[in-house]
NUGU-927683 format. One record per residue (C-alpha): residue in one letter; x, y, z. Coordinates in steps of 0.1 Angstrom, whole numbers. Example, Ala and Ser with C-alpha at 12.3 -4.5 7.8 and 13.67 -1.06 7.14 Angstrom:
! residues 2
ATOM / fido / X / Y / Z
ATOM / A / 123 / -45 / 78
ATOM / S / 137 / -11 / 71
//
This chain:
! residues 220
ATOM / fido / X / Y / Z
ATOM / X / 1901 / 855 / 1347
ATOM / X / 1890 / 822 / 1336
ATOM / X / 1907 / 788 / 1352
ATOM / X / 1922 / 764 / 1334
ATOM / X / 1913 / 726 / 1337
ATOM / X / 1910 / 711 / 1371
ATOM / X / 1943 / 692 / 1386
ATOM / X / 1942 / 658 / 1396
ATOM / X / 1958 / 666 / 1435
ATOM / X / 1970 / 636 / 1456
ATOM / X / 1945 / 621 / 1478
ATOM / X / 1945 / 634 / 1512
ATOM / X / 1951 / 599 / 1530
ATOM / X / 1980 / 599 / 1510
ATOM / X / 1993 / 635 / 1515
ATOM / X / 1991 / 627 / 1556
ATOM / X / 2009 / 592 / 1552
ATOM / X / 2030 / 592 / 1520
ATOM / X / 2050 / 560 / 1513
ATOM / X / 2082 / 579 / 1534
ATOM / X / 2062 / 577 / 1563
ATOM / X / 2047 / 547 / 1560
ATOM / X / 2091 / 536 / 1553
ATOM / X / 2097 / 550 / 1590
ATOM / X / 2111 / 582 / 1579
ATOM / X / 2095 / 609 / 1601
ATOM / X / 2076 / 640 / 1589
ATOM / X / 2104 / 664 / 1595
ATOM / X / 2130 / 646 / 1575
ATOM / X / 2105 / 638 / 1547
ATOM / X / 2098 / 680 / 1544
ATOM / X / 2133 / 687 / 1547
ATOM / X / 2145 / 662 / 1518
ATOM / X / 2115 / 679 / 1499
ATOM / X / 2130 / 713 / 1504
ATOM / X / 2167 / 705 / 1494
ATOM / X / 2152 / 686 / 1461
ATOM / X / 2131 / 713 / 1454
ATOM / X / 2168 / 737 / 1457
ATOM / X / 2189 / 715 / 1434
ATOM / X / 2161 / 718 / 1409
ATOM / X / 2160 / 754 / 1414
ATOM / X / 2200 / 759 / 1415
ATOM / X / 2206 / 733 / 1385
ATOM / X / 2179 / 755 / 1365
ATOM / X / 2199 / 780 / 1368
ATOM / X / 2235 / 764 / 1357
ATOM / X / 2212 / 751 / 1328
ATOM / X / 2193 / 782 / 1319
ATOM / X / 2157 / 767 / 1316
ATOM / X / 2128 / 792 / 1320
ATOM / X / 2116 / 794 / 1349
ATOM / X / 2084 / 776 / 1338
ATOM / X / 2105 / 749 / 1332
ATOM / X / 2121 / 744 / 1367
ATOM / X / 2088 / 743 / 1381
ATOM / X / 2077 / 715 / 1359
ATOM / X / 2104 / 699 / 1373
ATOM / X / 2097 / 706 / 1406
ATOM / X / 2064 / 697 / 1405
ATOM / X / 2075 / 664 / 1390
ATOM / X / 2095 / 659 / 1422
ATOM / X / 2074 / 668 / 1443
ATOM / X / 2046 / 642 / 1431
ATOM / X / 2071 / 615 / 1425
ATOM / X / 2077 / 613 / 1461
ATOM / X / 2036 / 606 / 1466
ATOM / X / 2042 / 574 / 1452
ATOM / X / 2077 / 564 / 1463
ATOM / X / 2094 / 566 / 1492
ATOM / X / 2123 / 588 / 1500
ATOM / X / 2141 / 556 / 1508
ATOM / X / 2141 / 539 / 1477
ATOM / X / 2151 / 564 / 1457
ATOM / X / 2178 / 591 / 1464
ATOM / X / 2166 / 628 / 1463
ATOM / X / 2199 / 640 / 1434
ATOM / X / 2192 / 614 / 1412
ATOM / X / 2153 / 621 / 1414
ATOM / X / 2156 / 658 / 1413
ATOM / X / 2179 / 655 / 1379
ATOM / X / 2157 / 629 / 1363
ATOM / X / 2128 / 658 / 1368
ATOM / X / 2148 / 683 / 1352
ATOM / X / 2157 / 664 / 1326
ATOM / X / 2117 / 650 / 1319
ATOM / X / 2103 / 688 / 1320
ATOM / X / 2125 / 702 / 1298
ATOM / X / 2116 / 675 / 1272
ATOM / X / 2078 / 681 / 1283
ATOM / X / 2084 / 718 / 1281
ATOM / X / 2101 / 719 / 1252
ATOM / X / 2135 / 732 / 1265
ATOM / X / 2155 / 705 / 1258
ATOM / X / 2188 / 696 / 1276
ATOM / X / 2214 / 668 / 1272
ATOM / X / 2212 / 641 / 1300
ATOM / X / 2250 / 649 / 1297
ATOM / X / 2244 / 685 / 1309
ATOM / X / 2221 / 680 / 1332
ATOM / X / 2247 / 652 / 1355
ATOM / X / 2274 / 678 / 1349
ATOM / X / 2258 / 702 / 1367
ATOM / X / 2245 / 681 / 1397
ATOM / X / 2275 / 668 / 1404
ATOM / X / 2288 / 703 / 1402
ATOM / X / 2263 / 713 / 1429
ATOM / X / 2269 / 685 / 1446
ATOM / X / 2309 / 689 / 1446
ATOM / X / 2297 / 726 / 1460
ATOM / X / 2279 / 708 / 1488
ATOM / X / 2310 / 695 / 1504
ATOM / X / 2329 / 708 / 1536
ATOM / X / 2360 / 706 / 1547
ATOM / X / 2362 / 712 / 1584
ATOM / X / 2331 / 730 / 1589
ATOM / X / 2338 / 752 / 1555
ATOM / X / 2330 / 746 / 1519
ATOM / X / 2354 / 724 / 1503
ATOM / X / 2356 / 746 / 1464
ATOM / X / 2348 / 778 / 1482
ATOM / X / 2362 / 805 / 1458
ATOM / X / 2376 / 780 / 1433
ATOM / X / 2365 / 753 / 1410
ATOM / X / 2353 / 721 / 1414
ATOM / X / 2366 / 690 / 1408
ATOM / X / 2356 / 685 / 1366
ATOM / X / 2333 / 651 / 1359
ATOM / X / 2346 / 634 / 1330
ATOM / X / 2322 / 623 / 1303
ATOM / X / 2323 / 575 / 1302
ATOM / X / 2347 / 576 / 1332
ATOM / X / 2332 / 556 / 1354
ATOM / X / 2320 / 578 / 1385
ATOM / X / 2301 / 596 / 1354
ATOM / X / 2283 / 563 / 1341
ATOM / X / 2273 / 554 / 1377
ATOM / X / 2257 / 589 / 1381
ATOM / X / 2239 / 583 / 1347
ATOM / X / 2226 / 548 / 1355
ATOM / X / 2213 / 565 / 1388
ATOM / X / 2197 / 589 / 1372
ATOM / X / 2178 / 573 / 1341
ATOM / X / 2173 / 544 / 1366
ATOM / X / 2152 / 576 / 1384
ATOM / X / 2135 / 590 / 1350
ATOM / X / 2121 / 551 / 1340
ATOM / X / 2107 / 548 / 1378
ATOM / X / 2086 / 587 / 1375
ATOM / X / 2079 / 577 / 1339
ATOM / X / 2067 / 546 / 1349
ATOM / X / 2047 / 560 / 1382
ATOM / X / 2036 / 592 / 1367
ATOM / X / 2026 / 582 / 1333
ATOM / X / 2000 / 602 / 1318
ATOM / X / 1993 / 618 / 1347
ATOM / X / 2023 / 639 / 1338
ATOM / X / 2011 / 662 / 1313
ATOM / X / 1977 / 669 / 1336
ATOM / X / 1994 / 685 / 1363
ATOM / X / 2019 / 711 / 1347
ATOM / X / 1994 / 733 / 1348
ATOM / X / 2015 / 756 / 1366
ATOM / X / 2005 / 785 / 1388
ATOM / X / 2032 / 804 / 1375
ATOM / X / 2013 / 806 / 1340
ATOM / X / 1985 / 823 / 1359
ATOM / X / 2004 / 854 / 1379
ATOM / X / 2005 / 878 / 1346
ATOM / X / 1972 / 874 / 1338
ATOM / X / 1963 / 877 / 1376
ATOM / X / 1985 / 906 / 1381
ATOM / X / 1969 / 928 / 1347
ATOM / X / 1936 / 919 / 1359
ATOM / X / 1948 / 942 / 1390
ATOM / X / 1966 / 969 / 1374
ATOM / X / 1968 / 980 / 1339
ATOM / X / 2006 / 984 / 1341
ATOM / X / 2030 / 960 / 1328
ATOM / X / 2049 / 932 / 1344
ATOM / X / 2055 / 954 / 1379
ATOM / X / 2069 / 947 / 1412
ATOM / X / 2040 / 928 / 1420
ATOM / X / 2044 / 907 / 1394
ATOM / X / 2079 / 897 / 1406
ATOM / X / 2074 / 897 / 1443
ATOM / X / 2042 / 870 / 1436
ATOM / X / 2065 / 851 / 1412
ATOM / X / 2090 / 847 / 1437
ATOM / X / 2066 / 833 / 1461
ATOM / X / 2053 / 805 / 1437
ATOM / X / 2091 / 793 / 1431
ATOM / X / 2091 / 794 / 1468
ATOM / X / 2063 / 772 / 1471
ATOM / X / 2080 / 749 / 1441
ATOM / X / 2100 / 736 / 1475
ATOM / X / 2074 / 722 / 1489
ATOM / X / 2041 / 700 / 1480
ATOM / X / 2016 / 727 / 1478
ATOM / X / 2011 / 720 / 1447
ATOM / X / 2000 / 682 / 1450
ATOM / X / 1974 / 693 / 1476
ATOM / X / 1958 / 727 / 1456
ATOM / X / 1949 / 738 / 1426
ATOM / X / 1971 / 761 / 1404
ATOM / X / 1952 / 790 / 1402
ATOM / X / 1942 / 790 / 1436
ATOM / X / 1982 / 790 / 1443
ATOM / X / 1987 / 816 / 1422
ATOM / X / 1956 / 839 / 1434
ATOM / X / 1977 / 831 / 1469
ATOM / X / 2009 / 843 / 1457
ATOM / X / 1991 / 875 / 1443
ATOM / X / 1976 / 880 / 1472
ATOM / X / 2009 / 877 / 1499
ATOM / X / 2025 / 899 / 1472
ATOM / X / 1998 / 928 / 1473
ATOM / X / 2005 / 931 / 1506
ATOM / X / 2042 / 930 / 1509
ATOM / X / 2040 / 958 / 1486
//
């Protein structure tokens, strides 16, 4: 199957010391904040129903972002939600800004604990009400978070969601001439995976994808 257009990848000096580390903040802690953005995006895609395409935009959004800013500057909610909110305007799944802060704080309400246990467990959380004032400061945050990718990311947006996950059905029928099989959904599940971490600022899409295939084949 034919490739699509090379991906500009981060630089390798700058994939071993991104601007967290060179902030102090240890490699550990930098992969671990990677990981819970990369959930919220996949969770809040979920409350919002975007494809799955979609979400990985968004992830791989997030993921870049944090090649050029540090994890101290900017904090990893209002990030992840101005990345879901930038793909699915770039994917052309639309959602309201006002959607999209509803359901982060919703997830963020599920985050709490009481006493060791979940806070809401088995009941609702705490509604966000639209101009109240904890709402307005989450929105600031967050379009404060959109400018700052917009304005770091630019351009370069649009060349890098060429997505892996565009590549596994072709991948897969090149394989077998069924249709969308187990395979197919055992290698998909792997890319959104990897969408929690920044594989996909280091290697190509199609090389992720042939990856995923390839983990999947054998699994199965």
């Amino acid at each position: 199957a034919a490739c699509g257009p090379m991906v500009a990848l981060v630089p390798p000096e700058v994939l071993r010391r991104s601007p967290s580390i060179e902030d102090g903040i240890d490699a550990a802690t930098e992969e671990a904040l990677r990981n819970f953005g990369g959930e919220l995006i996949q969770r809040g895609g979920v409350l919002l129903k975007l494809p799955q395409v979609t979400v990985a935009s968004a992830a791989a959004v997030f993921q870049r972002f944090y090649f050029h800013r540090s994890f101290a500057d900017f904090e990893v909610r209002a990030v992840a939600a101005a990345s879901v909110a930038l793909a699915s305007k770039l994917e052309e799944h639309v959602r309201k800004l006002r959607d999209v802060i509803i359901v982060f704080h919703r997830l963020q309400m599920r985050e709490l604990e009481d006493d060791g246990a979940p806070e809401f467990s088995g009941r609702p959380t705490p509604g966000l009400e639209v101009g109240g004032k904890e709402y307005e400061d989450l929105k600031k945050e967050v379009l404060r978070a959109e400018r700052h990718v917009l304005r770091e990311l630019g351009f370069e947006v649009a060349l890098f969601l060429d997505l892996p996950h565009r590549y596994i059905l072709r991948y897969v029928g090149a394989l077998t001439k069924e249709g969308p099989s187990d395979l197919a959904q055992r290698a998909w599940n792997y890319l959104n995976d990897a969408s929690r971490t920044p594989l996909c600022c280091s290697h190509q899409p199609d090389v992720i994808a042939a990856a995923g295939v390839f983990l999947a084949a054998r699994a199965v």
